[in-house]
N, C-alpha and C positions, 0 to 999 in steps of 0.2 A: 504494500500500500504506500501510495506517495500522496503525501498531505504538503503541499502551499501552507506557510504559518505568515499570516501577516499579524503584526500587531502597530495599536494606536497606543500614543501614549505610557506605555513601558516600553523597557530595554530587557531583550528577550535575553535572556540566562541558555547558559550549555545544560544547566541543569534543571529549567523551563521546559527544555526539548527534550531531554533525559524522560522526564515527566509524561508530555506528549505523547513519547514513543510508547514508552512502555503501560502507561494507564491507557492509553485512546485507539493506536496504531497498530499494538501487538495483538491485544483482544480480539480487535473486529476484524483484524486478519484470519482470525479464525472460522468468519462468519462467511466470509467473501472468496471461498476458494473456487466456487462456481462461475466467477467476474474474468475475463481477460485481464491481463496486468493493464491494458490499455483503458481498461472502466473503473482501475482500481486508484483514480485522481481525484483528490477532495481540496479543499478549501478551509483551512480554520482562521478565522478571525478574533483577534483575543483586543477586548479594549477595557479601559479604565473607567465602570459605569459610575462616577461620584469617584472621591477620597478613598474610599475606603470596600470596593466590590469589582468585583473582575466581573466582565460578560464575555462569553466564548460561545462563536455561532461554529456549526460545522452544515458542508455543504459538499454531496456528492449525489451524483447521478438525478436520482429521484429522492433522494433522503436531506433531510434539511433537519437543523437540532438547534436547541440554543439553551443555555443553561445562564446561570447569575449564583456568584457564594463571594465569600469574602476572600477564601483561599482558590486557590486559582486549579490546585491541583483536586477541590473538592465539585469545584466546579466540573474539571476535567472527567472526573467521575459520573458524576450525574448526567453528562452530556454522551456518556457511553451506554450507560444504562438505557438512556430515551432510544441512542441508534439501535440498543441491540433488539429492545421490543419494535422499532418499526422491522429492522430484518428481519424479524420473525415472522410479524403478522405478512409479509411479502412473502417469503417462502413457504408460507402454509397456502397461499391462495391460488 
């Protein structure tokens, strides 16, 4: 899976992307073995919603996500969670 990381307003960390890869990227690799490497291109967008809250939208094919937490990586979580129930409800249908 090859995820585009853009961000507004912070300065993305080795260990932002550490994070990425392994909370968001490695999981739904697992979901996505059925996809050409060629459909396996997303988009995350990570920006400073207020002081003190990260917003991370994610955006691929037909799947669209967006979460809001204070920590960025729980954010990152929760934004995995939402793709993995739309993959799901996709491949059941």
């Amino acid at each position: 899976m090859n995820i585009q990381i853009y961000s507004e307003g912070i300065d993305l960390s080795d260990s932002m992307r550490f994070i990425i890869n392994e909370k968001l990227a490695k999981p739904l690799e697992k979901y996505l073995t059925h996809l050409a490497d060629d459909q396996k291109n997303a988009q995350l967008h990570i920006t400073k919603d207020g002081p003190e809250m990260f917003k991370v939208n994610f955006t691929m094919n037909n799947l669209y996500s967006e979460a809001r937490h204070i920590l960025l990586e729980s954010a990152i979580v929760d934004l995995r969670e939402q793709l993995e129930i739309q993959i799901k409800k996709v491949e059941h249908k």
